[in-house]
C-alpha positions as CSV (number, residue, x, y, z in Angstrom):
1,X,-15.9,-7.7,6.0
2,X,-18.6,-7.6,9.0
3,X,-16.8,-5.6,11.1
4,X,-18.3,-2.2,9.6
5,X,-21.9,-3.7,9.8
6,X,-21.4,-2.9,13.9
7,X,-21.6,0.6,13.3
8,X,-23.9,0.6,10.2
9,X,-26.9,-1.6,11.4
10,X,-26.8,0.4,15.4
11,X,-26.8,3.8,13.5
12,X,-30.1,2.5,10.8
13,X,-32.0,1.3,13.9
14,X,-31.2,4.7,16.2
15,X,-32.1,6.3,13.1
16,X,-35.8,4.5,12.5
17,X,-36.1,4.9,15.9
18,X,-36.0,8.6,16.0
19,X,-37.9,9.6,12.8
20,X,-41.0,9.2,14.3
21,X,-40.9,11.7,16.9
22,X,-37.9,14.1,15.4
23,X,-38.8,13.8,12.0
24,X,-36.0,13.1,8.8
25,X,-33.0,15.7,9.9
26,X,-31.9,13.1,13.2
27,X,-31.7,10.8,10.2
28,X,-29.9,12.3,7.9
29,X,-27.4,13.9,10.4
30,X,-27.0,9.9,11.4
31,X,-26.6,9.1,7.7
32,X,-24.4,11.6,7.3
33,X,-22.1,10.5,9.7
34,X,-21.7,7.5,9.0
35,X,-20.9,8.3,5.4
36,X,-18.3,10.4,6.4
37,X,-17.0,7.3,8.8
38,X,-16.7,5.1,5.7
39,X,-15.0,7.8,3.7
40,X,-12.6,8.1,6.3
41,X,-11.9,4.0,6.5
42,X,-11.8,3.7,2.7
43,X,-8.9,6.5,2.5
44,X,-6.8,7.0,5.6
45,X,-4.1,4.8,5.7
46,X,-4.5,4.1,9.3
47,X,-8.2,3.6,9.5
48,X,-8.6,-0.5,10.0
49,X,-12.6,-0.7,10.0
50,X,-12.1,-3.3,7.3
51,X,-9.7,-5.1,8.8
52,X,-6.2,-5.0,10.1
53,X,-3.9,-2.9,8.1
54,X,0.2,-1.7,9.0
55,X,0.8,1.6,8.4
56,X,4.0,1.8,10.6
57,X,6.3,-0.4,12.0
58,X,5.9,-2.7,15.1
59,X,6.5,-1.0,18.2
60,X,11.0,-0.6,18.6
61,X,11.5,-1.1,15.8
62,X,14.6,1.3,14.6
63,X,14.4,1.3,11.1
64,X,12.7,2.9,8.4
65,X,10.5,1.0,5.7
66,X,11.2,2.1,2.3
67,X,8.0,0.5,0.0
68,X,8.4,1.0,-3.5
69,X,4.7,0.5,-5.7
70,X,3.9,-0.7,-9.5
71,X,7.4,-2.0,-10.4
72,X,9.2,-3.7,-11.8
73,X,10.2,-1.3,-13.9
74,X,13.5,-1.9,-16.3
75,X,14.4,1.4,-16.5
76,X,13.6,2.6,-12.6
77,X,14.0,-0.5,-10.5
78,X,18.0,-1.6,-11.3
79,X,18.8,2.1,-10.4
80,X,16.6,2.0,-6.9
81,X,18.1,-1.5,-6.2
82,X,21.5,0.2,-6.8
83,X,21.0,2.9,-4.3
84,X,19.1,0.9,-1.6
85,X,22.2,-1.4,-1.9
86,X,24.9,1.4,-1.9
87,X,23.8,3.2,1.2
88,X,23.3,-0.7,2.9
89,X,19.5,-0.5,2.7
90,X,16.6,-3.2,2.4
91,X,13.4,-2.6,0.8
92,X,9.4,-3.7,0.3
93,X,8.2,-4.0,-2.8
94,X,4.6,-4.1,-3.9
95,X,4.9,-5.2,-7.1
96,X,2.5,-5.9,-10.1
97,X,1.9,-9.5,-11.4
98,X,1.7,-8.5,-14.9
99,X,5.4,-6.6,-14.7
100,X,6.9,-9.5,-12.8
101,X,5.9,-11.8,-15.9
102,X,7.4,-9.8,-18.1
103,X,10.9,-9.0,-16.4
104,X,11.6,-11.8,-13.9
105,X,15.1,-11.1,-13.7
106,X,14.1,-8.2,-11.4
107,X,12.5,-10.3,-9.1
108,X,14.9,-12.6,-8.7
109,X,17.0,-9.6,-7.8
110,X,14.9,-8.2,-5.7
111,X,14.5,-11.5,-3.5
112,X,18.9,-12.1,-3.9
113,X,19.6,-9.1,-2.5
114,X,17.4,-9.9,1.0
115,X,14.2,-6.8,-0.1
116,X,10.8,-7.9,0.4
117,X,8.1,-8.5,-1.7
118,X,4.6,-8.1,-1.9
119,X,1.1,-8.3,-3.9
120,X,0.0,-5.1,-5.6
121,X,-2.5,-6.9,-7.5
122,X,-2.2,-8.7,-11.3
123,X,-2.8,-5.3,-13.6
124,X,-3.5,-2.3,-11.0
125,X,-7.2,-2.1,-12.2
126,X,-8.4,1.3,-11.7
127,X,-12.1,-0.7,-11.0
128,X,-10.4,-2.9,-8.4
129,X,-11.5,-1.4,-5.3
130,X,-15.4,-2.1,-6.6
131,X,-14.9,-5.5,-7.8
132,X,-16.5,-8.6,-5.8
133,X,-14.4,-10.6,-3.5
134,X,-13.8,-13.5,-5.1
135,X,-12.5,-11.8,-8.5
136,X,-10.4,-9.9,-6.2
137,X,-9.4,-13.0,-4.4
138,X,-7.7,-14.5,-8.1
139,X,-6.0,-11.5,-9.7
140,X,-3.9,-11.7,-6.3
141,X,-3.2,-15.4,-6.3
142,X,-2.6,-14.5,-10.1
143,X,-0.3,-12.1,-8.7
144,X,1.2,-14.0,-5.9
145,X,1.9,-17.4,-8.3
146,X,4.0,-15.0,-10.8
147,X,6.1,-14.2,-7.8
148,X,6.4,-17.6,-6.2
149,X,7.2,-19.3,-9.7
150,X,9.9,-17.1,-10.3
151,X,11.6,-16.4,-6.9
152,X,11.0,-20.7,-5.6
153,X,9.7,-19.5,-2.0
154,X,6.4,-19.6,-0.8
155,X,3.9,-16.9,-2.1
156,X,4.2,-13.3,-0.6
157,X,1.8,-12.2,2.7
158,X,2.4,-8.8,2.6
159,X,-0.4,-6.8,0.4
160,X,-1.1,-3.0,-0.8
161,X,-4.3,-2.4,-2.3
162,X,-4.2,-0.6,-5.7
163,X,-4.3,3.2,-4.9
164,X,-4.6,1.8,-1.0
165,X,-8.3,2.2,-1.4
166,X,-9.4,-0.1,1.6
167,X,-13.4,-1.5,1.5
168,X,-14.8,-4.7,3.1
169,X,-14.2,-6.8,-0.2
170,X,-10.9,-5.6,-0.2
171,X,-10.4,-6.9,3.6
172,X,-12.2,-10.1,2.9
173,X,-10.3,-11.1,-0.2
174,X,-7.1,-10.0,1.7
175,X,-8.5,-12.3,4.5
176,X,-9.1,-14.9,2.5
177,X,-5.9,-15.1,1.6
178,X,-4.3,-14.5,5.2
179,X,-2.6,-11.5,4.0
180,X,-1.3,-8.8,6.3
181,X,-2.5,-5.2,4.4
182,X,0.1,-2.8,4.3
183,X,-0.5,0.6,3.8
184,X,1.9,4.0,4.7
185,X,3.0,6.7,7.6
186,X,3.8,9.0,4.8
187,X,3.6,9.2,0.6
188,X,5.6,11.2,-1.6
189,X,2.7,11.1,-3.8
190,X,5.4,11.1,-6.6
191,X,3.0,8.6,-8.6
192,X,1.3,11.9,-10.0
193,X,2.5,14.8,-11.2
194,X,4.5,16.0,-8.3
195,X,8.1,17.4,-7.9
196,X,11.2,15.8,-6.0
197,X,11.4,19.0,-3.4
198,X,7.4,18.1,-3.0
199,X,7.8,14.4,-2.4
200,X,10.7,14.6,-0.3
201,X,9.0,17.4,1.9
202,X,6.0,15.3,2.2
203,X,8.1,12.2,3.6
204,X,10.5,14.4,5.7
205,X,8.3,14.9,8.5
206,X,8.0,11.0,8.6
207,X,11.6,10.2,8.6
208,X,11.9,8.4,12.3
209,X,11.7,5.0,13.3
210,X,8.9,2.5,12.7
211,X,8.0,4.5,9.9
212,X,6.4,3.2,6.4
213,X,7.4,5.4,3.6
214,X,6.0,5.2,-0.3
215,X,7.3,5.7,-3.6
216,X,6.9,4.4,-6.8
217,X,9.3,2.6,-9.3
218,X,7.1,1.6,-11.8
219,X,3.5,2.5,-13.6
220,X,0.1,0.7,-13.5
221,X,0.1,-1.1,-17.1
222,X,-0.8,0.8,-20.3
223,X,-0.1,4.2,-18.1
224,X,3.6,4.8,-19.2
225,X,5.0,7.9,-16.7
226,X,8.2,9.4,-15.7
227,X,9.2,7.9,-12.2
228,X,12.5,9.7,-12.6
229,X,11.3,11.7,-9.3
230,X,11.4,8.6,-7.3
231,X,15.5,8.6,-7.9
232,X,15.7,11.9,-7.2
233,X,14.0,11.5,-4.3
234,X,16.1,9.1,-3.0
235,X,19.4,10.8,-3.7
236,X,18.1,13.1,-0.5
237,X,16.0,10.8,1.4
238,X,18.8,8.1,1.8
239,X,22.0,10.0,2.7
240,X,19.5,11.8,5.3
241,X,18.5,8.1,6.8
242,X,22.2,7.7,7.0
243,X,23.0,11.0,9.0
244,X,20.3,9.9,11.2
245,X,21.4,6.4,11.4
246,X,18.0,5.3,10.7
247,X,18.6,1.6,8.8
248,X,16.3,0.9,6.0
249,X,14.3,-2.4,7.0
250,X,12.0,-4.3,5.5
251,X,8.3,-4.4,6.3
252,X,7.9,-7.5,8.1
């Protein structure tokens, strides 16, 4: 959570330093900037000002990561688990703790069948991403007990922030917690309006190895949607991983 404060209190003092003599625009450029540097650390996946975060794979690897968010879902998730296990595939999901109370059999599936699983917070609060550590820190080891109670292994490390909004309380609660944040080389976006062709041209250009792909099974609680798309989506995406012989791996 301190690592940002090396930028931010350097850039106040330079700024102090030079109203005097230059007056307030050196100071609001400065402040400007480092708005914008924020901005940039809270959205792009890759950005790790607030702490370590995978967005692709470690380096040769050969497989893809298939991450699937907001699931379980009882309509959506048997019919991903039934592709991902036709075409010989493994995948990471970020699931929600108040979902896996409610359909346990999924993850028990999810864990027999050798896919990954991780935190994607208790109820996908909209408000999570401005909550205070420490509430952050118990809605995930709310959401990482469900899990462990139903699958018998020890509670999940891997961890994608609701709408991967990244701030320092979200690193310091995930650090608290010694979990590894996992956010994405490409989204299909298809958890909004959005067509298959759209999501699958949006993860095409990602489709090598090491890559960390998104889609989304399931809904945030009390927001009921069509995830059809992410089915359709994966009628194309998979048989192309196969012609490429790109395996589907789990993120690790």
């Amino acid at each position: 959570m301190r690592a940002h404060l090396l930028i931010d209190v350097p850039a106040m003092a330079v700024a102090i330093s030079l109203m005097p003599t230059l007056g307030w625009p050196p100071v609001a450029g400065i402040g400007c900037a480092v708005s914008a540097l924020h901005t940039w650390a809270v959205l792009d996946p890759r950005a790790a000002l607030y702490g370590p975060v995978r967005w692709r794979l470690p380096a040769g690897s050969p497989g893809v990561a298939l991450t699937f968010d907001d699931g379980p879902n009882p309509e959506v998730t048997p019919l991903v688990l039934d592709r991902l296990a036709a075409f010989g595939c493994k995948g990471t999901f970020f699931v929600i703790g108040e979902h896996v109370r409610k359909h346990p059999d999924l993850i028990r599936r999810m864990a027999s069948e050798g896919h990954a699983i991780g935190l994607h917070s208790d109820r996908h609060a909209r408000s999570f991403p401005f909550w205070l550590p420490g509430r952050m820190v118990r809605d995930l080891r709310a959401n990482a007990e469900a899990i462990a109670q139903i699958t018998g292994a020890p509670p999940p490390t891997l961890f994608r922030p609701p709408m991967g909004i990244k701030n320092p309380f979200v690193g310091h609660a995930a650090t608290t917690l010694h979990l590894t944040t996992v956010t994405w080389t490409a989204t299909g976006r298809d958890g909004v309006a959005t067509t298959a062709d759209r999501a699958f041209a949006r993860l095409l250009p990602a489709l090598q190895p090491r890559s960390i792909l998104v889609l989304h099974d399931g809904c945030e609680p009390g927001r009921p949607g069509d995830r059809s798309t992410c089915l359709a989506v994966l009628d194309r995406l998979l048989p192309e991983m196969n012609r490429r012989s790109l395996p589907g791996v789990v993120v690790g």
